[in-house]
Structure formats: C-alpha cells, structure tokens
N, C-alpha and C positions, 0 to 999 in steps of 0.2 A: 825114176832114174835121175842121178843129179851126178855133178862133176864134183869129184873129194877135191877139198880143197886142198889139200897136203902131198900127196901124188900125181895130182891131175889124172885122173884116170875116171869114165863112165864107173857108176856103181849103185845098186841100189842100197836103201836104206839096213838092210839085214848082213848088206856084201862086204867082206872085208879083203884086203888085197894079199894077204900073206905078211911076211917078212917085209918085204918093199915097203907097205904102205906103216908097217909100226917103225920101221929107220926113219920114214919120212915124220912121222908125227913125234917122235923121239927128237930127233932137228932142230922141230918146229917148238916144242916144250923147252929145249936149250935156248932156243934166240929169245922165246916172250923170258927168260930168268936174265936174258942179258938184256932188257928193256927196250930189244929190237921188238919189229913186224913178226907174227908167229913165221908168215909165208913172205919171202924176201920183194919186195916191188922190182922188176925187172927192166932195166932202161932198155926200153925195145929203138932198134932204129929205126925214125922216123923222118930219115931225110931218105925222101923219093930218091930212084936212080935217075942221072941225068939233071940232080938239082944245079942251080945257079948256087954261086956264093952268099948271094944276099940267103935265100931260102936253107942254107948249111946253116949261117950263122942267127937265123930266128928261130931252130930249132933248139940248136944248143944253150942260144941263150935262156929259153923256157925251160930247157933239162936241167940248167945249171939253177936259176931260179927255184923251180921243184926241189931241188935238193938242198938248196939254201934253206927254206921256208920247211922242211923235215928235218935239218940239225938244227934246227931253232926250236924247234916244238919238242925234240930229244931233248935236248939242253934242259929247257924247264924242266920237262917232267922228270928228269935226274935232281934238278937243283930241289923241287919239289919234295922229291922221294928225302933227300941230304938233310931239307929241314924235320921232317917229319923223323926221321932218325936221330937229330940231333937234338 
C-alpha cells in the first residue's frame, strides 16, 4: 500500500480511485506540458502559533528564498527548452 502521489489517497498498486483520481493525473499531465511540478509544492505554514516576530520573519524569509531559487531553476530550464528550439 503506497500513498498516489496525484490524489493523495492510500492505494494499492492494482487500485485505482475512479474519476477523482484520472481528473487528478489529467492536472498533473497539464502542469508537467506547462514546465510546472507534475504535483504543485504546497507552501505549508510553518510559523508556529504564538511565534515572535523575529521567528515570522525567518520563516518567510526561507519561503521567499525557496521560491526565489525555483523561478531560477524554471527560468533556465525554459531558456534551455527556447535554445534547443531555436
């Protein structure tokens, strides 16, 4: 038994989820043709309840960073994709 990566949901390897789970892998075939993540990264919140400011502001500054350093790594591999077309 493993977790689908595309519905989240328990399944065994023979299990399929119905409709649910072919909209979910249908999604996820659209985002990898737009040169996104197949399955989206989800910015969870990671600032504790009861944080201080300082502890707000270290958190976002990592999330902001994280996402800085993934439009960079998008970027090329578009520019990449652009030359190889070109």
């Amino acid at each position: 038994m493993e977790k689908c990566r595309y519905c989240a949901k328990i399944r065994d390897e023979w299990d399929c989820h119905g409709d649910e789970c072919r909209s979910a892998i249908a999604r996820a075939l659209r985002r990898e043709r737009a040169g996104l993540p197949m399955v989206p990264e989800k910015i969870r919140n990671e600032v504790p309840p009861g944080a201080t400011t300082n502890e707000v502001i270290t958190v976002l500054s990592r999330q902001r960073l994280r996402a800085r350093r993934a439009n960079e790594d998008r970027r090329k591999l578009k520019q990449m994709n652009d030359e190889d077309v070109g």
